[in-house]
Each structure stands twice: as structure tokens, then as C-alpha cells.
N, CA, C and O of each residue as an XYZ file, in Angstrom:
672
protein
N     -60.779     51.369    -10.741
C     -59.368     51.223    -11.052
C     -58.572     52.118    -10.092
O     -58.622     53.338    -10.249
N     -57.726     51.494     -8.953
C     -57.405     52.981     -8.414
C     -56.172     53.297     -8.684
O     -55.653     54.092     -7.901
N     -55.566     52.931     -9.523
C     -54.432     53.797    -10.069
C     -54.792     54.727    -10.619
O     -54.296     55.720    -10.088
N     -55.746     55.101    -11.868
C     -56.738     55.660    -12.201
C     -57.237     56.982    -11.548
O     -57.193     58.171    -11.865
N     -57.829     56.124    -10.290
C     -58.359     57.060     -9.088
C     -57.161     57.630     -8.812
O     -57.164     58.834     -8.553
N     -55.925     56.911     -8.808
C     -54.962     58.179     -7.906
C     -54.356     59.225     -8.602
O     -54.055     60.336     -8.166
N     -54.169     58.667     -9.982
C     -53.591     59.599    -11.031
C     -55.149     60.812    -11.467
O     -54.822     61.723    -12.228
N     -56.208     60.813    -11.161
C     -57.035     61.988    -11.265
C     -56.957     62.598     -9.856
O     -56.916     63.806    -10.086
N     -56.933     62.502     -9.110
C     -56.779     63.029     -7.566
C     -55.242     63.680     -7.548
O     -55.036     64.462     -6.620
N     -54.585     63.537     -8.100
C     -53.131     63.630     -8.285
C     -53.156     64.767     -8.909
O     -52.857     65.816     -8.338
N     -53.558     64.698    -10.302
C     -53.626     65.739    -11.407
C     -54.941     66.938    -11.012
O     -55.046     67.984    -11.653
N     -55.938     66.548     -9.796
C     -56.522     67.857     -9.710
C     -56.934     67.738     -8.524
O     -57.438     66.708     -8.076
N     -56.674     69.295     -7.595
C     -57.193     69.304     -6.362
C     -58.495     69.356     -5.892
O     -58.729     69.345     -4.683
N     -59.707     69.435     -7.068
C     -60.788     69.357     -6.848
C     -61.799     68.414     -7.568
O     -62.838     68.661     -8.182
N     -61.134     67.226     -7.281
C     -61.877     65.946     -7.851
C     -62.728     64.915     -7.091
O     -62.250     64.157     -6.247
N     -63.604     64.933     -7.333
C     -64.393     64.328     -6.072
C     -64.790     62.697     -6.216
O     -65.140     62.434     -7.366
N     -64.809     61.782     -5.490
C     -64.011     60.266     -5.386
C     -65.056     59.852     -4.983
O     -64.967     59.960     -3.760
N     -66.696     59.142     -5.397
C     -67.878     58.344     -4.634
C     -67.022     56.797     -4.953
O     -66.362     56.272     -5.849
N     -67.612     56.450     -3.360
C     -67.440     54.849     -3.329
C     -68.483     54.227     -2.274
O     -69.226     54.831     -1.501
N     -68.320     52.831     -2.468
C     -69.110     52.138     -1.466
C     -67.990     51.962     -0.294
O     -66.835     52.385     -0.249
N     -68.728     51.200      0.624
C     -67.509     51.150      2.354
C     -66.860     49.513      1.610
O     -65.826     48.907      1.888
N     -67.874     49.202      0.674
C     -67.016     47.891      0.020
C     -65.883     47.749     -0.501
O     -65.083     46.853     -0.232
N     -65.717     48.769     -1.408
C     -64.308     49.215     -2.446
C     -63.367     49.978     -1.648
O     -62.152     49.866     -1.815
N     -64.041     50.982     -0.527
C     -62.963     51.772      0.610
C     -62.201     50.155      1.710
O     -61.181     50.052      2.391
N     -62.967     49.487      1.486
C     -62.231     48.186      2.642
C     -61.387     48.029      1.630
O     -60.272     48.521      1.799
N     -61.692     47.236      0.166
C     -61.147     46.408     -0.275
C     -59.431     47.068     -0.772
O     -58.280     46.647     -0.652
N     -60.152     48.447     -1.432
C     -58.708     49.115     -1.768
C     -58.035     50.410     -1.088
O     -57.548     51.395     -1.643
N     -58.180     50.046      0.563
C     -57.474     50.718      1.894
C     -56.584     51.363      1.261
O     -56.762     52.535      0.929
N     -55.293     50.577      0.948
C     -53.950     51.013      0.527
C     -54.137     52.384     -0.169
O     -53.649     53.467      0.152
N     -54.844     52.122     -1.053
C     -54.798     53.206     -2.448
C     -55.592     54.309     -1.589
O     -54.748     55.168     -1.335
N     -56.404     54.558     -1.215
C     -56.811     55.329     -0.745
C     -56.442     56.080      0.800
O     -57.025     57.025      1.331
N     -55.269     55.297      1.292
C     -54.571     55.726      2.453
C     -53.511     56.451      1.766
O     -52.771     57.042      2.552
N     -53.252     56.567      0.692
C     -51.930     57.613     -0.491
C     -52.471     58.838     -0.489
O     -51.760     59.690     -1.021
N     -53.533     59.216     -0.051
C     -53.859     60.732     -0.650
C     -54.219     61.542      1.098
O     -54.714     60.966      2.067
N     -53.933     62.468      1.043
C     -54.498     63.231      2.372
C     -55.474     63.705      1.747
O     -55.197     64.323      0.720
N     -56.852     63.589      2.120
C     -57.824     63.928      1.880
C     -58.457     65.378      2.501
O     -58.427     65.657      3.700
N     -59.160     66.432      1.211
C     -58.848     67.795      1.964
C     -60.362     67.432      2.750
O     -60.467     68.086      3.787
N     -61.533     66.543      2.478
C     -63.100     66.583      2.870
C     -63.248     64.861      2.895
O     -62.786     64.197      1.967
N     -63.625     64.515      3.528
C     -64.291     62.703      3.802
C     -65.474     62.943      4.130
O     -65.659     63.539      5.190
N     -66.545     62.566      3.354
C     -67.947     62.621      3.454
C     -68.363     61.194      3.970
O     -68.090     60.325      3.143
N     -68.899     60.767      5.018
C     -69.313     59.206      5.239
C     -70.839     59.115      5.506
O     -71.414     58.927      6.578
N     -71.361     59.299      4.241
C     -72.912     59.058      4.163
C     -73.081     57.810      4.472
O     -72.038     57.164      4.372
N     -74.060     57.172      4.834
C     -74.926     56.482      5.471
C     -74.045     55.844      6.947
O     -74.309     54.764      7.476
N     -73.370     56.454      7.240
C     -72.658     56.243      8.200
C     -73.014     55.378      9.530
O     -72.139     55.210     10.380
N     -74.262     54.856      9.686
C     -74.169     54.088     10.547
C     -74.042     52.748     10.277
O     -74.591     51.921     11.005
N     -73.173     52.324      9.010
C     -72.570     51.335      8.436
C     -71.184     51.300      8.747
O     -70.241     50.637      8.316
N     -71.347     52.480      9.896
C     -70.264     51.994     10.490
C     -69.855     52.608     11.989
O     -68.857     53.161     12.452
N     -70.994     52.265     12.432
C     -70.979     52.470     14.285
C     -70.548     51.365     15.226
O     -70.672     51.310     16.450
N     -69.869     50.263     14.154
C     -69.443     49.271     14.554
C     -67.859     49.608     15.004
O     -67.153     48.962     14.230
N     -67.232     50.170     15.706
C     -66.130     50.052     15.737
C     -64.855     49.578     15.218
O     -63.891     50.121     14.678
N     -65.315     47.789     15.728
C     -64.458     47.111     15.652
C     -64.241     46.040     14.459
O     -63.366     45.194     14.275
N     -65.820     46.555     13.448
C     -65.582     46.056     11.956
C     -64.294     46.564     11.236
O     -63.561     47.449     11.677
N     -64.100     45.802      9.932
C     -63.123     46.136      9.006
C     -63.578     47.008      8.241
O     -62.757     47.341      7.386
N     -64.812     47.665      8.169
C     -65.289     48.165      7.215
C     -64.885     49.587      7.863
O     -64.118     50.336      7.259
N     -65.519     49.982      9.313
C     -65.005     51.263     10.124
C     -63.718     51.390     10.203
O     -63.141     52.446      9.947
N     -63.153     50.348     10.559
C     -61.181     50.375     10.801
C     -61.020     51.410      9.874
O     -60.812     52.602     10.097
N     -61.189     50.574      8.359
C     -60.663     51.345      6.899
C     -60.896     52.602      6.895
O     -60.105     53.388      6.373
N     -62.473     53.142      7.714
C     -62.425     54.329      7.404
C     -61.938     55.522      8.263
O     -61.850     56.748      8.331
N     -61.625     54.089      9.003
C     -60.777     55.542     10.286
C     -58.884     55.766     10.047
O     -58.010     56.441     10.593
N     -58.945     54.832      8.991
C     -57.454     54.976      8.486
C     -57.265     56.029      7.740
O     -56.108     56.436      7.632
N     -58.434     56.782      6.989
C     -58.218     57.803      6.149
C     -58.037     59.191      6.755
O     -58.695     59.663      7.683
N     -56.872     59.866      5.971
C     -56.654     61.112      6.738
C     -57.607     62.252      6.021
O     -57.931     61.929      4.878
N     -57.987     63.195      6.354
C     -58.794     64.438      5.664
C     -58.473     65.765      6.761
O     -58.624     65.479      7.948
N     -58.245     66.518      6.592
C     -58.601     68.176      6.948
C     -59.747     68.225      7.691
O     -59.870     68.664      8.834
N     -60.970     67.526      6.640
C     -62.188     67.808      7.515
C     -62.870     66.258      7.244
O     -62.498     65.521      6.331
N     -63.908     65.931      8.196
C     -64.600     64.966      7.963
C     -66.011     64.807      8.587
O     -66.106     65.432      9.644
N     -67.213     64.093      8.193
C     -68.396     64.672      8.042
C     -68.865     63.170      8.253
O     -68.295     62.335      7.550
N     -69.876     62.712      9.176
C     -70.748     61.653      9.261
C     -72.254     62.185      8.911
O     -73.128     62.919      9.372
N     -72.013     61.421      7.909
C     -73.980     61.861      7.536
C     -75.179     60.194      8.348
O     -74.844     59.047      8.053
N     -76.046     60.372      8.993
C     -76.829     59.375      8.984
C     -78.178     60.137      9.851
O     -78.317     61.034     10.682
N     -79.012     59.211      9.119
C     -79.948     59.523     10.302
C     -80.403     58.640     11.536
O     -81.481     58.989     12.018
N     -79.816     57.629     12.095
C     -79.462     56.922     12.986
C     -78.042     56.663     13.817
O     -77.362     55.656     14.018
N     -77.962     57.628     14.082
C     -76.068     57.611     14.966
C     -75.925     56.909     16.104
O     -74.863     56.663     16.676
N     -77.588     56.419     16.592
C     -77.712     55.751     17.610
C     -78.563     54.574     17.725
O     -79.611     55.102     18.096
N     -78.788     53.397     17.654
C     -79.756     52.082     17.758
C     -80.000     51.073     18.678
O     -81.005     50.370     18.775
N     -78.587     51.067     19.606
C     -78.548     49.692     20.345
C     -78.013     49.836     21.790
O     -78.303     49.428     22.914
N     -76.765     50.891     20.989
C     -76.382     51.331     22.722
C     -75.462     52.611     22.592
O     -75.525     53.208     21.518
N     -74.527     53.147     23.672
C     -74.303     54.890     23.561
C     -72.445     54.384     22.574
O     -71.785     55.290     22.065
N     -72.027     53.118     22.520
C     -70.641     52.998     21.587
C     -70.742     52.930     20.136
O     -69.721     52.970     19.449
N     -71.757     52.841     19.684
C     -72.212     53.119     18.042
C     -72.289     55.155     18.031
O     -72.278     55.788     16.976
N     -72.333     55.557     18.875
C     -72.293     57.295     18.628
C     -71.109     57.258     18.971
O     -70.526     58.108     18.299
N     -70.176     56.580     19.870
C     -68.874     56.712     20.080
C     -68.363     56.540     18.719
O     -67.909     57.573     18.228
N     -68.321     55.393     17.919
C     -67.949     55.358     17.079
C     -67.551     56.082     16.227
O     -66.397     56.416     15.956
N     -69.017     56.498     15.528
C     -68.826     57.634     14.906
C     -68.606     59.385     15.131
O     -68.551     60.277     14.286
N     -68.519     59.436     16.510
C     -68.364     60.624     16.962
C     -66.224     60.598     16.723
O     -65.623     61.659     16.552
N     -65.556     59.370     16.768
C     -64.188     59.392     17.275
C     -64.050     59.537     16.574
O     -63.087     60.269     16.346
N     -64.786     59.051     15.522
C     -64.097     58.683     13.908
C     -64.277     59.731     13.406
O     -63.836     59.432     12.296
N     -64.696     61.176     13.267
C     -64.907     62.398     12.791
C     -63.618     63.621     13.734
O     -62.925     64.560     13.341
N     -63.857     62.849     15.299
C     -63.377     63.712     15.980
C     -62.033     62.789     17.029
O     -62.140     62.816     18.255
N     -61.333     62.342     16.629
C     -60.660     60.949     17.049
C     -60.028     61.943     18.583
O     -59.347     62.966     18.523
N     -60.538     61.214     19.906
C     -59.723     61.252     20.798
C     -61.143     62.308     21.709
O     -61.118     62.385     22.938
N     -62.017     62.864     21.063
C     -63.132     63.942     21.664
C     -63.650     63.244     22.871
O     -63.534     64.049     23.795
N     -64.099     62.279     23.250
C     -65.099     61.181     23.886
C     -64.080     60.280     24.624
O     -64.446     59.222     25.136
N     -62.279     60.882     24.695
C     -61.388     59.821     25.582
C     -61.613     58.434     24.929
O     -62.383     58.087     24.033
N     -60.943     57.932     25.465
C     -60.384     55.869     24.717
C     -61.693     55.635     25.081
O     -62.430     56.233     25.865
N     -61.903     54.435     24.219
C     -63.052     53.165     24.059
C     -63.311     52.969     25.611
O     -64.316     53.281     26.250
N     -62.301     52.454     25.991
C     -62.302     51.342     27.158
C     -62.923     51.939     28.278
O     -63.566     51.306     29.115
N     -62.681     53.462     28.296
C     -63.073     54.676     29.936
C     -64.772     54.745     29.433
O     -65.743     54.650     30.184
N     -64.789     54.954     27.806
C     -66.339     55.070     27.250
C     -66.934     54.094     27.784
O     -67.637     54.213     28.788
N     -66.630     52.532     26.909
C     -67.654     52.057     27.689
C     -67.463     51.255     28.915
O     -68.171     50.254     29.030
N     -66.486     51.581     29.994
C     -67.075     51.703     31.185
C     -68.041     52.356     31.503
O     -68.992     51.680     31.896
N     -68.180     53.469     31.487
C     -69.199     54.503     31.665
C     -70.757     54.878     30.910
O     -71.670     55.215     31.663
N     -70.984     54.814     29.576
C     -71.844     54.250     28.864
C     -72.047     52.934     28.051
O     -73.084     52.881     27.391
N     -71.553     52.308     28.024
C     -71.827     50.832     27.483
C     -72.260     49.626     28.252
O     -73.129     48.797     27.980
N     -71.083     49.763     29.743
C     -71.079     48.352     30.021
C     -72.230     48.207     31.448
O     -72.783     47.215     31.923
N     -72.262     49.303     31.740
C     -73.125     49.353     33.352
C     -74.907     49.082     32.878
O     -75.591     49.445     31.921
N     -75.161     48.258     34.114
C     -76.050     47.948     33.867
C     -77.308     48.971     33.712
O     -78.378     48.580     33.246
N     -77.132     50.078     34.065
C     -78.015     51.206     34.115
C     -77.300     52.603     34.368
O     -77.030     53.084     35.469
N     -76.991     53.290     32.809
C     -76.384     54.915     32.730
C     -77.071     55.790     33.453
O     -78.228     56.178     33.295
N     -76.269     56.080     34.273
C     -76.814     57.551     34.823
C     -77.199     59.040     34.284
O     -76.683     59.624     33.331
N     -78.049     59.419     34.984
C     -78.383     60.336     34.442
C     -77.505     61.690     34.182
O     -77.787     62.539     33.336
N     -76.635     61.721     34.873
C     -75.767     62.825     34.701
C     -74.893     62.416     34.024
O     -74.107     63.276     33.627
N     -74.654     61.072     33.626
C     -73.723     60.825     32.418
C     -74.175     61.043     31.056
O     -73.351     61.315     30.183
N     -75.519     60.937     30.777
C     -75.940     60.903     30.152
C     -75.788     62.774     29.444
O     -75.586     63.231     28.319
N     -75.977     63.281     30.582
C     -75.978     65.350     30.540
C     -74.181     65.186     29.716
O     -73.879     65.406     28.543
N     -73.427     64.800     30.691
C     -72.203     65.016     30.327
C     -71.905     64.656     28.951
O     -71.416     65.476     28.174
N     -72.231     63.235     28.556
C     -72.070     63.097     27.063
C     -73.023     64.016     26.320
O     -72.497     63.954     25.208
N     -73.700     64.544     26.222
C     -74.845     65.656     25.741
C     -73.654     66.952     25.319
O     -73.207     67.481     24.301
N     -73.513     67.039     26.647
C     -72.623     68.437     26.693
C     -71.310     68.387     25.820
O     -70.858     69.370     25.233
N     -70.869     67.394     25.808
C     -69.144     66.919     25.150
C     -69.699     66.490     23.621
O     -68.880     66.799     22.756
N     -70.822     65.892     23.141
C     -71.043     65.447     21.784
C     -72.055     67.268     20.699
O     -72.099     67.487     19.488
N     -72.503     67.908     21.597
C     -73.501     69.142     21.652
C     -72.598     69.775     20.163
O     -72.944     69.489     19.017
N     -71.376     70.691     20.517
C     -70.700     70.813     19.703
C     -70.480     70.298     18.085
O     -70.389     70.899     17.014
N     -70.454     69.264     18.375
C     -70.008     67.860     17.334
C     -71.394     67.647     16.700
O     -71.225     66.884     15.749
N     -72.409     67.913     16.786
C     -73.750     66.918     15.819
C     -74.276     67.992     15.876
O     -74.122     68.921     16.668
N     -75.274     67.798     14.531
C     -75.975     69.102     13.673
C     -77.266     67.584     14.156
O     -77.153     66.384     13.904
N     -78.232     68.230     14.799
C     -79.408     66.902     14.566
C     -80.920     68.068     14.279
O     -81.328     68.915     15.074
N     -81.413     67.781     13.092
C     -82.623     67.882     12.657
C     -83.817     66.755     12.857
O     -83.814     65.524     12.831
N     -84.669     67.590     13.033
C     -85.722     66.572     13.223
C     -86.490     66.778     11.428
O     -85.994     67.654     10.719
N     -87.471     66.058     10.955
C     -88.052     65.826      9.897
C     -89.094     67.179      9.567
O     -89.311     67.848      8.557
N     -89.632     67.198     11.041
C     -90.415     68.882     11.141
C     -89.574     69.876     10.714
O     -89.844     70.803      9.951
N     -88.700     69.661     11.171
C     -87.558     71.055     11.066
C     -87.183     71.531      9.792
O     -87.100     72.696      9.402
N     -86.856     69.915      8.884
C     -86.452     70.411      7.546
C     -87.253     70.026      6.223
O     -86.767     70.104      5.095
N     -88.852     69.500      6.585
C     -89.955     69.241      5.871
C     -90.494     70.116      4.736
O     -91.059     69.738      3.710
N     -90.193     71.420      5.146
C     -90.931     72.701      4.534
C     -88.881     72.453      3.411
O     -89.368     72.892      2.369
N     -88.106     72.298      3.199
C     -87.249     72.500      2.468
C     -87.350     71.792      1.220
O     -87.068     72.259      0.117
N     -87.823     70.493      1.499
C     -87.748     69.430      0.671
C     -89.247     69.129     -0.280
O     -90.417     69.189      0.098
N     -88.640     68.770     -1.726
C     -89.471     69.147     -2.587
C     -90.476     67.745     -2.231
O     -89.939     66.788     -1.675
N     -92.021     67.689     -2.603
C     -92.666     67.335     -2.804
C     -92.340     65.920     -3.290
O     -91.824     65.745     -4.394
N     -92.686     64.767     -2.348
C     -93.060     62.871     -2.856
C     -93.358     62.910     -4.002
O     -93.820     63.988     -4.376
N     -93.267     62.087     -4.769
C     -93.237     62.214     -5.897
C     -93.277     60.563     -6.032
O     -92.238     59.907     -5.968
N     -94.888     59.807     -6.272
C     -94.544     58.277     -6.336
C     -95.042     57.809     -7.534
O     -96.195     58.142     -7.808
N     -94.192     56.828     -8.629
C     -94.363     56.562     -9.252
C     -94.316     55.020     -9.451
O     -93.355     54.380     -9.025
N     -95.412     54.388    -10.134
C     -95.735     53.216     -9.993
C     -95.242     52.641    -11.744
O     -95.545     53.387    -12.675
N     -94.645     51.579    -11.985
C     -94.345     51.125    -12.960
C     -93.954     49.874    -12.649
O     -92.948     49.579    -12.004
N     -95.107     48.810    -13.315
C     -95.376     47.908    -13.728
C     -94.821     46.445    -15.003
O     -95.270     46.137    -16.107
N     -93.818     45.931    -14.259
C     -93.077     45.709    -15.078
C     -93.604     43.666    -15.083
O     -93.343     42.804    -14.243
N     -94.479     43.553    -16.556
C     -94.784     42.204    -17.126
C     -93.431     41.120    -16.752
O     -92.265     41.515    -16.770
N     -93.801     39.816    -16.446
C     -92.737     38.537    -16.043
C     -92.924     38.109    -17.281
O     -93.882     38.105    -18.054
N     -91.434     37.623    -17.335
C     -91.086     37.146    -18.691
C     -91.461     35.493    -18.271
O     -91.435     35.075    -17.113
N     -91.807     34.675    -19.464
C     -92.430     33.629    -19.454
C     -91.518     32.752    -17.898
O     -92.205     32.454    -16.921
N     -90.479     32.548    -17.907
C     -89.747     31.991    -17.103
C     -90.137     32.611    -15.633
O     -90.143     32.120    -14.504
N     -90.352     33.480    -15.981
C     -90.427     34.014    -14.433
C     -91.758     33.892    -14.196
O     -92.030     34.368    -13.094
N     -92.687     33.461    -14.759
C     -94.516     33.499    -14.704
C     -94.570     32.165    -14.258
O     -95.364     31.780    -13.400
N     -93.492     31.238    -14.996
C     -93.123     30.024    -14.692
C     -93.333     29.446    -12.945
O     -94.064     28.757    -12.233
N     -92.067     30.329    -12.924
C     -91.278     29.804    -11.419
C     -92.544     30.563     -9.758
O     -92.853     30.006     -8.705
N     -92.950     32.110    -10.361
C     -93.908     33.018     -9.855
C     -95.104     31.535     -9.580
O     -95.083     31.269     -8.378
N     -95.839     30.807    -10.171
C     -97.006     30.431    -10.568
C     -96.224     28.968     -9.511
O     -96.783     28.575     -8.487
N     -95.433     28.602     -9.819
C     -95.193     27.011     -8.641
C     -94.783     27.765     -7.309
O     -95.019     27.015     -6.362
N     -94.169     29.169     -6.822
C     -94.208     28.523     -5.471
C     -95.245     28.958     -4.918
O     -95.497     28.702     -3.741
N     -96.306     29.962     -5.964
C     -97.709     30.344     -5.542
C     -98.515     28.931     -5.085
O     -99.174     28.948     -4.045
N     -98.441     27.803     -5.843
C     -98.935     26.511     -5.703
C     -98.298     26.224     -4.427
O     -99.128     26.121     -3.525
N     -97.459     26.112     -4.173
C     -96.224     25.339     -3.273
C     -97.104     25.722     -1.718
O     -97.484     24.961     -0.827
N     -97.204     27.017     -1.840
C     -97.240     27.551     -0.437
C     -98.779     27.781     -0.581
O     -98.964     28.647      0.274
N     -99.910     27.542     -1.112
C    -101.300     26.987     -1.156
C    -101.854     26.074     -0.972
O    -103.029     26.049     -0.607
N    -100.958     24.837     -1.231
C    -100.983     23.231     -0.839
C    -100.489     23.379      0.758
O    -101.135     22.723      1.575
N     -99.340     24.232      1.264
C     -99.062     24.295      2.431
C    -100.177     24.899      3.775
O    -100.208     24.527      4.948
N    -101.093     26.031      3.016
C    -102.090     26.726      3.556
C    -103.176     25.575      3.766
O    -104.271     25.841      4.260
């Protein structure tokens, strides 16, 4: 409800607001009303897309401070770290267009471009490796639970087991 949402954010400066990037697209408006003192964007490479609606929205939000959590900031090419590097630090990495001239569009990045973005993003990213923060984190913990198909579903389970045995 974000009237709701705005009237508790309203009434206290330390109220803290979880959403999906689904409900931040859908209800932009309401959530472009508040200056935000912290923007947390966990799983954040849901939005290294730039030029989605889902990133737009979240680069519309104002905050004091703001925080990309992921453990993939990078997958395909060096404008998905742009992304999220602008969107934390808007303007750090110069316009899109000089970026990816220089890392995106050439057919082969150089190596000293590569140093330079190092050096200019260095500042900006906290990166752990799994070794690093292994000894912090409590103990796997796997639990197996076994959950019986209700007749309908033993049903439907049991024909396309047939289906794709006649196909074999």
C-alpha cells in the first residue's frame, strides 16, 4: 500500500522499506516522494542493465548514501559494472557514450584501459572472495524434506513419466 508506506516513512526517520525491483518499477512515483537517508540494492545485478525500466526506476531514487550488493557486477561485458557503478556513484566513470566507446564497443580493450578503469572503480567496490569471508559464515546446514503428491499430482507426475518413455 504506498500511501501506507509513505505515511510510516513520514511519521519515523528510522523505518526501513524491503521491496522487490517489481513494486520499486511499478510504484516509482511513491517512492520518488521521500529522500532516502540509505538505498540498499541487493541482488543488484538485476540491474546492470542500464537501459531497463527496472534500473531507470532505481536510478530515479534519491538517498544520502547508496549501496549495490551482488556477487556478479560483471557477466557479459565492462557496461553492466558501469551500470551499477553510476548508479551508486552517478557521473564517477563520465557519460555512457565516452564508456562504451572505450570499454564496450571496441573490438578488443586494452590493457591499460583496463588498469585505468581498475584505478577509477578501486575506491568504489569492497570485492571479497569466498576464501576471504568463509571462516565468518556459520556452517551449511542441509535439510531434506520430503513432501508426498497429492492424488492429482501422482496423477499428472505418472502420464508425462509415460509420455516421455514411449518417446525414449
Amino acid at each position: 500500500d504506498p500511501e501506507r508506506m509513505l505515511d510510516a516513512v513520514r511519521a519515523n526517520d528510522h523505518v526501513a522499506i524491503v521491496c522487490t525491483y517489481g513494486l520499486l518499477q511499478e510504484h516509482i512515483e511513491t517512492f520518488q516522494q521521500v529522500k532516502w537517508n540509505c538505498l540498499i540494492l541487493d541482488e543488484a545485478q538485476n540491474l546492470k542493465n542500464i537501459t531497463t525500466k527496472r534500473t531507470t526506476a532505481a536510478r530515479k531514487l534519491e538517498a544520502a548514501f547508496k549501496l549495490c550488493l551482488t556477487g556478479t557486477p560483471l557477466e557479459n561485458h565492462y557496461g553492466e559494472l558501469y551500470s551499477l557503478v553510476d548508479l551508486t556513484v552517478p557521473g564517477s566513470l563520465g557519460d555512457i557514450a565516452s564508456f562504451r566507446e572505450r570499454y564496450v564497443n571496441p573490438v578488443r580493450v586494452l590493457r591499460e584501459d583496463i588498469d585505468d578503469l581498475r584505478l577509477k572503480t578501486k575506491p568504489l567496490i569492497l570485492r571479497r572472495t569466498k576464501a576471504q569471508v568463509m571462516h565468518q559464515l556459520p556452517p551449511k546446514i542441509e535439510t531434506t524434506v520430503k513432501l508426498p503428491f497429492e492424488e492429482e499430482q501422482r496423477k499428472i507426475y505418472r502420464d508425462i513419466a509415460a509420455s516421455y518413455n514411449e518417446q525414449v
